[in-house]
C-alpha positions as CSV (number, residue, x, y, z in Angstrom):
1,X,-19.0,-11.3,7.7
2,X,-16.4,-13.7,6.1
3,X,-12.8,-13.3,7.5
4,X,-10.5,-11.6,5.1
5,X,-7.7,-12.8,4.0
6,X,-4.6,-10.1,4.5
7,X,-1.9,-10.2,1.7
8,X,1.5,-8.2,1.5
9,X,1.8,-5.7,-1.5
10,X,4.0,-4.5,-3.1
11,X,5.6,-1.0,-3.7
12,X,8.0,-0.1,-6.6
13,X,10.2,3.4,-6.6
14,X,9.3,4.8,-10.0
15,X,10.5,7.5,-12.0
16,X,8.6,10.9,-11.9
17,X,8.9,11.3,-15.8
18,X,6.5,14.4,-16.3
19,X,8.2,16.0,-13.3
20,X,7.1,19.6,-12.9
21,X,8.6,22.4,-10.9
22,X,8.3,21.5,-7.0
23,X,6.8,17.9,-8.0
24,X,8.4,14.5,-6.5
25,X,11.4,13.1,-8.2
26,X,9.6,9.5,-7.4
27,X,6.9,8.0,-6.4
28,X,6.1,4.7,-4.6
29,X,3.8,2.6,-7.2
30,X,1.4,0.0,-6.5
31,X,-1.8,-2.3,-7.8
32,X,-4.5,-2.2,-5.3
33,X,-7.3,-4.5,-5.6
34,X,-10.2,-4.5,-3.1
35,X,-11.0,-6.8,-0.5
36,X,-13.0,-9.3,-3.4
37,X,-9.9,-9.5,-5.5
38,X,-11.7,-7.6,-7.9
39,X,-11.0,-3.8,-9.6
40,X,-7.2,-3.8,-9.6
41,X,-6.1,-0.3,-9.8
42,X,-3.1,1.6,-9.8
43,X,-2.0,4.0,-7.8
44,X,0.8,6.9,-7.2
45,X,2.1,7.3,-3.3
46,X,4.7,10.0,-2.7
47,X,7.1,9.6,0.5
48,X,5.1,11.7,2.6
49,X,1.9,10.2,1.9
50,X,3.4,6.8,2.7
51,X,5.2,8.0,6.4
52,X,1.5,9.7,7.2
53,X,-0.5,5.9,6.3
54,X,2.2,4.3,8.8
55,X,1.8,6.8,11.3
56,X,-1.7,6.2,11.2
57,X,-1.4,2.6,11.4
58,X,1.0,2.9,14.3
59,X,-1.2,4.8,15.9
60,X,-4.8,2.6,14.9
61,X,-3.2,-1.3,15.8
62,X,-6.9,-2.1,16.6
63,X,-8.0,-1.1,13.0
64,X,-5.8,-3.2,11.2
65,X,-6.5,-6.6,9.9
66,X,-4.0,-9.7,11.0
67,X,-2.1,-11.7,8.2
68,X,-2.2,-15.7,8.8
69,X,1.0,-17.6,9.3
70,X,0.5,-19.2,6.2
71,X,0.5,-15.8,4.3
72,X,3.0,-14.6,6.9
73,X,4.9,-17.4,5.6
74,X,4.9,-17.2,1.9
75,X,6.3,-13.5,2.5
């Protein structure tokens, strides 16, 4: 298998603007591609969804993929 190559993303606080009763006020907003570069989509994170994928990835080190210095870099 071909080494991937691990890029930062980025997220963006947006707006809730169809907020309904007991909904978020924002969400974190992203484009997520897969690992090909290919079928960019977008996608809606609240807080709590966010804190739970960084708990699990504090938890996981050994499942997650290394960034190069180059990319580390360019950061």
């Amino acid at each position: 298998m071909a080494k991937k190559r691990v890029r930062n993303g980025r997220l963006f606080k947006v707006k809730n603007k169809g907020r309904k009763f007991g909904a978020n006020e924002f969400y974190a907003f992203t484009y997520l591609e897969d690992s090909d570069g290919d079928n960019e989509t977008p996608y809606l994170f609240t807080p709590s969804q966010l804190e739970v994928a960084k708990i699990r990835a504090e938890k996981n080190p050994e499942d997650l993929l290394k960034k190069d210095r180059l990319t580390d870099w360019f950061d």
